[in-house]
KOLFI-613826 format. One record per residue (C-alpha): residue number from 1; x, y, z. Coordinates in steps of 0.2 Angstrom, whole numbers, always signed. Last residue first. Layout:
! KOLFI-613826
R,n,u,v,w
R,NUM,X,Y,Z
...
! end
This chain:
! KOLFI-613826
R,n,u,v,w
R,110,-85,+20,-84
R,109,-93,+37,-77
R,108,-86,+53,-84
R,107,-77,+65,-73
R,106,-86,+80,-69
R,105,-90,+74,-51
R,104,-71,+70,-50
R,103,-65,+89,-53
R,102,-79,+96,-41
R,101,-75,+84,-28
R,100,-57,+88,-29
R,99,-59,+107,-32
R,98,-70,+107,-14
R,97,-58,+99,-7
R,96,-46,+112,-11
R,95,-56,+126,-6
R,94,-60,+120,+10
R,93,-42,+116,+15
R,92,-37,+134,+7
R,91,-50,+143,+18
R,90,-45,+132,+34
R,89,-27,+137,+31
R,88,-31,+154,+27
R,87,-41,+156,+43
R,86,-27,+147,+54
R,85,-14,+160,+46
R,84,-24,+173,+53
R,83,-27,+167,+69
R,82,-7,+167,+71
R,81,-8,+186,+71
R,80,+4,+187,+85
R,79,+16,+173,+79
R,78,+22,+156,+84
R,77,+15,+150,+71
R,76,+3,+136,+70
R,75,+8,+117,+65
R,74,-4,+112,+53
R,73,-4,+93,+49
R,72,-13,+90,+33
R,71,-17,+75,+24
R,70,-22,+71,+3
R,69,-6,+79,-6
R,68,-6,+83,-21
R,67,-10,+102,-21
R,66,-10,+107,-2
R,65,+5,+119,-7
R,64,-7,+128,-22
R,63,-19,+130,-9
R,62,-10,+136,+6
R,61,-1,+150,-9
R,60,-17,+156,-13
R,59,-22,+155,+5
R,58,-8,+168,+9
R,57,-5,+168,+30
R,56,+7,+151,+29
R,55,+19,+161,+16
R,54,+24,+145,+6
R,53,+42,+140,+2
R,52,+41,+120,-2
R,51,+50,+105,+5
R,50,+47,+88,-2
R,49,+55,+79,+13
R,48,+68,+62,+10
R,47,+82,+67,+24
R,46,+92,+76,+15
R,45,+74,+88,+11
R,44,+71,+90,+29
R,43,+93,+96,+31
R,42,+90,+109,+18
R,41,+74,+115,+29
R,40,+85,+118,+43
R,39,+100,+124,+33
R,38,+90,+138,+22
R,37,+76,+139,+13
R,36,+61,+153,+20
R,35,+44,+151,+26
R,34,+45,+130,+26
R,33,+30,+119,+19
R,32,+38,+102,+20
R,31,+29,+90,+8
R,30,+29,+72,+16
R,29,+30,+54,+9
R,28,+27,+43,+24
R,27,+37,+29,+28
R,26,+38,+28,+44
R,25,+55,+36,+48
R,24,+48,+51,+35
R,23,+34,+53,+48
R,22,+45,+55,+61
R,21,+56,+67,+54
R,20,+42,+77,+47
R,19,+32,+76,+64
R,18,+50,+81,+73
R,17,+54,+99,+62
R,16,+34,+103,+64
R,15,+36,+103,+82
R,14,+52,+114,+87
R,13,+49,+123,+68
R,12,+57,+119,+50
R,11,+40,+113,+46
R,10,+28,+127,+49
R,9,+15,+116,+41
R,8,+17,+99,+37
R,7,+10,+92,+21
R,6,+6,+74,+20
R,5,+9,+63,+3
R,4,-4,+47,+5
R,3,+5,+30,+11
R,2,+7,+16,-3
R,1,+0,+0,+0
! end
């Protein structure tokens, strides 16, 4: 069987740094949404990690992140406007779910 892609949120962080590395331990294929490349998120992608640059408070770039991958595990800033960056999240989530059921619904039936 294989395992569905996860994204993790704020993945160069304290906690998004060990789910990745956990995950990847298990198996998991993982996209690694990082603010900005550098050694941290270098050393994700030795380790087996899809990383991407996304701006966690833009739901256009959320959605285009979340493309592929079929889990989520958000890890929320530490960051005064935090709540912001959950309501893009959750706007992007819903959007992208929304796309899916839309794109199979029009496929045709065999």
């Amino acid at each position: 069987m294989i395992n569905p892609k996860i994204l993790v949120t704020a993945a160069t962080g304290r906690t998004g740094r060990v789910v990745v590395t956990q995950l990847l331990a298990k198996g998991w294929p993982v996209r690694a949404a990082v603010r900005v490349r550098d050694a941290r998120s270098d050393l994700l992608q030795c380790r087996g990690a899809e990383v991407v640059v996304a701006d966690i408070f833009d739901r256009g770039q959320l959605m285009d992140t979340m493309r592929g991958v079929q889990r989520a595990y958000y890890c929320p800033p530490y960051h005064p406007f935090a709540i912001q960056s959950v309501a893009a999240f959750a706007a992007a989530a819903r959007e992208t779910v929304r796309r899916r059921r839309t794109l199979r619904e029009s496929e045709p039936i065999r």
